[in-house]
C-alpha positions in Angstrom: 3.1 11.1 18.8 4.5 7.7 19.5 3.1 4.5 17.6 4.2 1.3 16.5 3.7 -0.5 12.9 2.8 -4.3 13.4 2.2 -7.0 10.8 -0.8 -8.7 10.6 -0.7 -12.3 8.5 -4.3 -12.7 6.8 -7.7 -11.9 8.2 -7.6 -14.3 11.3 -5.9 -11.9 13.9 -8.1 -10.0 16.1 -6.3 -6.5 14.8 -7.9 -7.5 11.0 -11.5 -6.2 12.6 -9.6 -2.9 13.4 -8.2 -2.7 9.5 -11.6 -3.5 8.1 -13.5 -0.4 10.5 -10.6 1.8 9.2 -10.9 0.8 5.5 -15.1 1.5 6.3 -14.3 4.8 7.4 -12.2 6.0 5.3 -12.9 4.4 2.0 -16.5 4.1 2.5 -17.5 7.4 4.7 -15.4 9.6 2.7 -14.6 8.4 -0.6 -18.2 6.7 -1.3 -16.9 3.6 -2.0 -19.2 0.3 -2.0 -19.0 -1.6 1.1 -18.3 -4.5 -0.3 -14.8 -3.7 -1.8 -13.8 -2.8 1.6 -12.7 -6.7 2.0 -11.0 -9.1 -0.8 -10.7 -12.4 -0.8 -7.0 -11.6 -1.3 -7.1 -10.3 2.2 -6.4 -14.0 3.3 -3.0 -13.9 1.8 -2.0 -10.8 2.0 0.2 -9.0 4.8 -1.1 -6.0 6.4 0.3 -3.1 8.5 -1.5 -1.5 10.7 -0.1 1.7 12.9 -1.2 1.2 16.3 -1.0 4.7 18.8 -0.1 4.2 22.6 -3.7 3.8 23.7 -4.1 1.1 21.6 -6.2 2.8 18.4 -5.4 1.9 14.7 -4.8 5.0 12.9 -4.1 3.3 9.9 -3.2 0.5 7.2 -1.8 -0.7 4.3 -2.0 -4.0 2.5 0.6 -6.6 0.6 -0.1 -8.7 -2.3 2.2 -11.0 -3.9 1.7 -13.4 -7.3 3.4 -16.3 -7.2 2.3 -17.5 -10.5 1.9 -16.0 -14.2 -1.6 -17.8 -14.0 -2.6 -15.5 -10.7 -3.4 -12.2 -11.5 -3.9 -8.8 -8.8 -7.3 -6.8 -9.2 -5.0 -4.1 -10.0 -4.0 -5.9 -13.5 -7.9 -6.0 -14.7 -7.2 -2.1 -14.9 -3.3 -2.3 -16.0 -3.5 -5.0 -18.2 -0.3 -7.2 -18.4 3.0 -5.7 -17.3 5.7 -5.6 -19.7 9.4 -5.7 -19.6 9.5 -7.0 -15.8 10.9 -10.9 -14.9 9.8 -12.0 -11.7 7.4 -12.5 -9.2 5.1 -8.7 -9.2 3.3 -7.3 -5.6 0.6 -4.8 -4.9 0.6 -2.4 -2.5 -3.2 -1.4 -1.6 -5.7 0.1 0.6 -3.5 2.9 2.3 -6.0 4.2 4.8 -5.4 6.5 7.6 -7.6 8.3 9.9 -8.5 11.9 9.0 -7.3 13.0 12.7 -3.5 11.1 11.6 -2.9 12.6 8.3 -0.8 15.4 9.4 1.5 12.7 10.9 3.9 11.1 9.0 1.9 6.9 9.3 1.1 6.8 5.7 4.6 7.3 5.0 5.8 4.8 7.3 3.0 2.5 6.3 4.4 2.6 2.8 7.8 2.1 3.6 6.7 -1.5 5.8 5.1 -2.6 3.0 7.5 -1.4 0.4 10.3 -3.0 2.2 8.1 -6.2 2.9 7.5 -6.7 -0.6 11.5 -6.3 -1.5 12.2 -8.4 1.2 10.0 -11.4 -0.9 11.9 -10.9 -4.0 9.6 -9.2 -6.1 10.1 -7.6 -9.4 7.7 -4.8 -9.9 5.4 -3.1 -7.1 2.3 -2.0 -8.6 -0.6 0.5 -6.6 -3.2 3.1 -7.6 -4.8 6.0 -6.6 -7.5 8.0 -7.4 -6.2 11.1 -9.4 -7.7 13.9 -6.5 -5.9 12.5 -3.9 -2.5 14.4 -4.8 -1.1 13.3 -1.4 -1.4 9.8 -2.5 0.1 10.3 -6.0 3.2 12.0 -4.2 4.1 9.9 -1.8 4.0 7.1 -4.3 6.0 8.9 -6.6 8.3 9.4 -3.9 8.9 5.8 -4.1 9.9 5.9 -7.4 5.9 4.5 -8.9 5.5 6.2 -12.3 2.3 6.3 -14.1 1.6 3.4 -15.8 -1.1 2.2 -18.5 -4.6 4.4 -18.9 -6.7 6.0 -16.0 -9.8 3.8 -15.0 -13.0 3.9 -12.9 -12.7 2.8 -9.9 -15.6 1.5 -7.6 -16.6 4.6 -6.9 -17.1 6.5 -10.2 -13.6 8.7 -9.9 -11.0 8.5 -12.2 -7.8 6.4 -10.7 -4.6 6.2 -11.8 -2.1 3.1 -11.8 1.2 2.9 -11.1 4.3 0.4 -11.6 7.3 0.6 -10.0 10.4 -1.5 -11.8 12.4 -2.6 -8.4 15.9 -3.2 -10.4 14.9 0.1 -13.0 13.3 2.8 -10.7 13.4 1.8 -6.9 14.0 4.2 -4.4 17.3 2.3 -3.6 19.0 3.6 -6.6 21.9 6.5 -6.0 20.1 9.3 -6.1 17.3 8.6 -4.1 19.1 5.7 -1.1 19.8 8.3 1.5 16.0 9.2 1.9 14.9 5.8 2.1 17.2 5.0 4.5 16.5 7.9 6.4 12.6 7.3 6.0 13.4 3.2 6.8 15.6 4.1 10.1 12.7 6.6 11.3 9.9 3.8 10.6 11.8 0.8 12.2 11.6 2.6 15.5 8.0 2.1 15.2 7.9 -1.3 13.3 6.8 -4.5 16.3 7.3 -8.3 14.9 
């Protein structure tokens, strides 16, 4: 199946109504999440990805957050409290959502790696992203990143237990030694797909 991966600045393009019904469907229908957390006012800000099929249809998303500040803090913090041992701006990667009918298909990967690579590209520090614990898919393909577990499991908004993760870029990224040959292998494959 052939796609592309565009970037979407903010909430004012057209394709943000396309993220939003995605996030609905998947985080609402399935997981029983509120509506309301299906949009953030960091959504303004933030740089999204969205895979886009042939015909046109979003399969999926992912989100990118940035702090530029020690007095700005990510909703993710509330739950991880203050990150220690890391100089430098910090970014969250959030709401990875892809259509049930796309899961077999390699997006959320390559969604990862756009906003991964975005984030590295901006100079940031530490990446952090959560998950709630019973989707092992998610927890893998973060850890495949190098994320590692980091502070206690919460509540999220929809009563399941979540986990966070942090991701040192200069300690555990995926471009150390052992681990640079998949991401460049995973980064070549998703650039193919990747429209400006």
């Amino acid at each position: 199946m052939k796609y592309t991966i565009k970037k979407v600045k903010g909430i004012d393009d057209p394709l943000f109504n396309d993220i939003a019904q995605v996030r609905t469907k998947v985080f609402v229908e399935e997981d029983n999440y509120p509506t309301g957390s299906i949009i953030s006012p960091l959504d303004r800000g933030a740089m999204h990805f969205v895979a886009i099929d042939t015909d046109g249809k979003v399969m999926g998303s992912v989100s990118a957050n940035m702090k530029n500040s020690s007095e700005e803090q990510l909703p993710i913090e509330n739950y991880m409290g203050e990150v220690k041992g890391t100089e430098g701006r910090l970014g969250e990667i959030c709401k990875l959502a892809v259509l049930d009918k796309y899961r077999t298909k390699p997006v959320a990967l390559y969604l990862m790696v756009a906003a991964y690579d975005y984030l590295i590209s901006e100079g940031v520090a530490g990446i952090m992203v959560w998950s709630i614990s019973s989707k092992s898919r998610n927890v893998k393909l973060y850890s495949k990143f190098g994320f590692k577990p980091y502070g206690d499991e919460f509540i999220c908004c929809n009563s399941e237990h979540a986990i966070p993760f942090f991701l040192d870029v200069a300690r555990d990224s995926v471009y150390d030694a052992e681990k640079s040959s998949l991401h460049k292998r995973f980064t070549e494959s998703y650039k193919k797909h990747l429209v400006e």
